[in-house]
N, C-alpha and C positions, 0 to 999 in steps of 0.2 A: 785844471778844471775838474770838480768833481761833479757826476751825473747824479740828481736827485731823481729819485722817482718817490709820488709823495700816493699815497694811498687814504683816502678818505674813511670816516667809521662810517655804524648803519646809516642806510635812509639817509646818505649823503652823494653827490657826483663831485668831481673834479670841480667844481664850481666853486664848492670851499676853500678849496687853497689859493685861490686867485691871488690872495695879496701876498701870502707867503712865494708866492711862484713868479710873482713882479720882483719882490725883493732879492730873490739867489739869480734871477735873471739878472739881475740889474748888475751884482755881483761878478757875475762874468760864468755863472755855472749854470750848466744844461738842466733845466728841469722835464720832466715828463709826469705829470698829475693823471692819476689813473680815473676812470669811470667803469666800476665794477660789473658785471653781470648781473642783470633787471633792475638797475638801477639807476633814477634821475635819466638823461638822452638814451638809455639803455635799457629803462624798462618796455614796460606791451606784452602782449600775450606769451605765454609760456615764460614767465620769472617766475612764478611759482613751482615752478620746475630745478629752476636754477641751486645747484649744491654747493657744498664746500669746495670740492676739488675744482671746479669751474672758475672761483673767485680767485684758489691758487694759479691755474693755467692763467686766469688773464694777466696775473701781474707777470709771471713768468712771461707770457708773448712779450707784452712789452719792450724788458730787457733782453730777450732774444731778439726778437723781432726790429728791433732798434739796434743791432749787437754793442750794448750797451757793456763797458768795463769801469771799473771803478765808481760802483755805485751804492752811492745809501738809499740806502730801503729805509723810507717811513710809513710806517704806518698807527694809527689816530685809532683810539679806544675799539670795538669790536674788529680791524681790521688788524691788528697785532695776530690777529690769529691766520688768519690766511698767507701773511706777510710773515711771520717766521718758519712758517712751512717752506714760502718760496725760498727764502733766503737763505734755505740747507739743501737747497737743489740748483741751484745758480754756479755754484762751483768758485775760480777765481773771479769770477764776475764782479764781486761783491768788495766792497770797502767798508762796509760798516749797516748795522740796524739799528734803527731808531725807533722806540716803542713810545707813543706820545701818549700819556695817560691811559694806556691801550692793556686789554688783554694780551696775555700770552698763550702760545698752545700748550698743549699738553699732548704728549701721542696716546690716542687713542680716547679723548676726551672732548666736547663739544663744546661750545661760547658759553652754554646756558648751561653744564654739569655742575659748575660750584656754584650755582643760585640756589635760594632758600627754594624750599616745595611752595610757599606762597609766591615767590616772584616768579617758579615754574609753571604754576597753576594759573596765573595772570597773562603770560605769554601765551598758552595754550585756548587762551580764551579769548585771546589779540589775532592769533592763528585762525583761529574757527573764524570769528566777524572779518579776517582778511580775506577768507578764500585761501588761507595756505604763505599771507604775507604780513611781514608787522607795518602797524600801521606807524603813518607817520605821529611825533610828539605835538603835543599843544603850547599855547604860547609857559603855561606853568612851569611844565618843563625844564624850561631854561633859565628860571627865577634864581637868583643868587650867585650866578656864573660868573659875574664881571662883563656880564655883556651890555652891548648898547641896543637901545629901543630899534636901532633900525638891523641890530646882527640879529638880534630875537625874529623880526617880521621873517630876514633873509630864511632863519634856520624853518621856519614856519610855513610858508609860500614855498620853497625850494622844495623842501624834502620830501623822497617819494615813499612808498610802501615799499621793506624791504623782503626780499626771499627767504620764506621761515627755515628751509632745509639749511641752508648757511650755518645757522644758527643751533639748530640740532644733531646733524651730522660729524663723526667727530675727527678730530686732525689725525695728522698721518705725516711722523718726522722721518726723514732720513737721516737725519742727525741730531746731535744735543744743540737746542739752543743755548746753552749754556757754554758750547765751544765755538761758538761766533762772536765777533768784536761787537759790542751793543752798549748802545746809552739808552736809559731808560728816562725817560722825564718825566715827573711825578708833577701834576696840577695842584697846588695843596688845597684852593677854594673849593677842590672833589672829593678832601679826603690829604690829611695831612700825611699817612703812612703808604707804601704800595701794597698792596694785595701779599699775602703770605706767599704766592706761588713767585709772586715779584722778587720777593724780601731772598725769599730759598737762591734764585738764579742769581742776584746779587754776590752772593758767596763766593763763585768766579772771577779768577781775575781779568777774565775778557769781560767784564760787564761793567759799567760806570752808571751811578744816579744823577741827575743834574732836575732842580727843582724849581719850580717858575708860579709864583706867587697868581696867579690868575685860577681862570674855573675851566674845566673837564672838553672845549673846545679854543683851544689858543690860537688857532689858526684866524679863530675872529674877533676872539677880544685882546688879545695881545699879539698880533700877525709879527712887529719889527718885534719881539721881544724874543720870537719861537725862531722868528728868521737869521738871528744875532748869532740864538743857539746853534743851528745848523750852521750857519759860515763859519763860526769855531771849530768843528770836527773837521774843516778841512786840512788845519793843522798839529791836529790830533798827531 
């Protein structure tokens, strides 16, 4: 049995994986779906407060806190970054990371460093109208994704305003992630190639691509497609 612990991106809770977290249940493997700091059941006063290292210690409780062994770490597009911070501080804990369409960190670089100055100057203007929070997306948004009329409402209704320090504040590795065992999954409907910083860690031979024909959240347009994915690494 292996221990999933499934990590959501921005302006998302644990609420997202639901279907993927039915399916590896169903499976016979322990899932634990994260709900990040100020976020969705988590958010309320003082999330605008809420940093990087805060989003790493909750995934860490978790697998401590649960003394969770042999487990994959996934984490889904902005949570890649908080998630391979934990997963070099977990120790033998760990059985594998799973980057789903996701950033990666960088030590000593933040979620938003390799954005254009126009998509930094957009955030920072998302920051000021939040009070300090990114606001949740609109139904547009989510246009071309492979998603269905009612995953669009879900992502829309659901999603809360996320913690802008998250998002600015910069990582902080204790080790390469590039010396950790990782599958990377590339969404192609987001973007047919990975990210250069992706493309670089690739280069490793602890790192594997695996590529899933859908858009930039597969948890909800293709949940058994992403979930298929994961039960194959248990034989990795």
């Amino acid at each position: 049995m292996v221990e999933f612990v499934l990590v959501p991106g921005a302006r998302l809770g644990a609420w997202a994986w639901e279907a993927v977290a039915e399916s590896l249940q169903s499976a016979g493997h322990a899932v634990y779906a994260v709900t990040l700091s100020g976020l969705a059941e988590r958010s309320g006063p003082g999330a605008d407060q809420v940093g990087q290292q805060q989003h790493v210690d909750d995934i860490i409780s978790v697998i401590e806190g649960n003394d969770l062994y042999d487990v994959v770490l996934v984490g889904h597009s902005y949570s890649g970054v908080p998630v391979g911070q934990a997963a070099g501080q977990i120790g033998d804990r760990l059985r594998r990371v799973v980057y789903v369409d996701s950033s990666i960190p960088a030590d000593g670089l933040s979620f938003v460093d390799s954005w254009s100055d126009d998509d930094r100057a957009w955030l920072e203007d998302q920051l000021i109208e939040g009070d300090g929070m990114w606001l949740p997306a609109e139904a547009e948004h989510f246009a071309g994704q492979d998603l269905s009329d009612s995953a669009v409402s879900l992502l829309v209704s659901r999603s809360t305003p996320h913690p802008g320090l998250t998002l600015t504040q910069p990582a902080r590795l204790t080790r390469p992630i590039g010396e950790l065992p990782t599958t990377y999954i590339k969404c192609l409907m987001a973007g047919h190639e990975p990210s250069a910083d992706v493309q670089r860690e690739l280069q490793s031979p602890h790192w594997e691509l695996v590529e899933l024909p859908t858009g930039h959240w597969p948890m909800l347009s293709q949940p058994a497609a992403l979930s298929e994915i994961l039960r194959r690494l248990d034989v990795a």
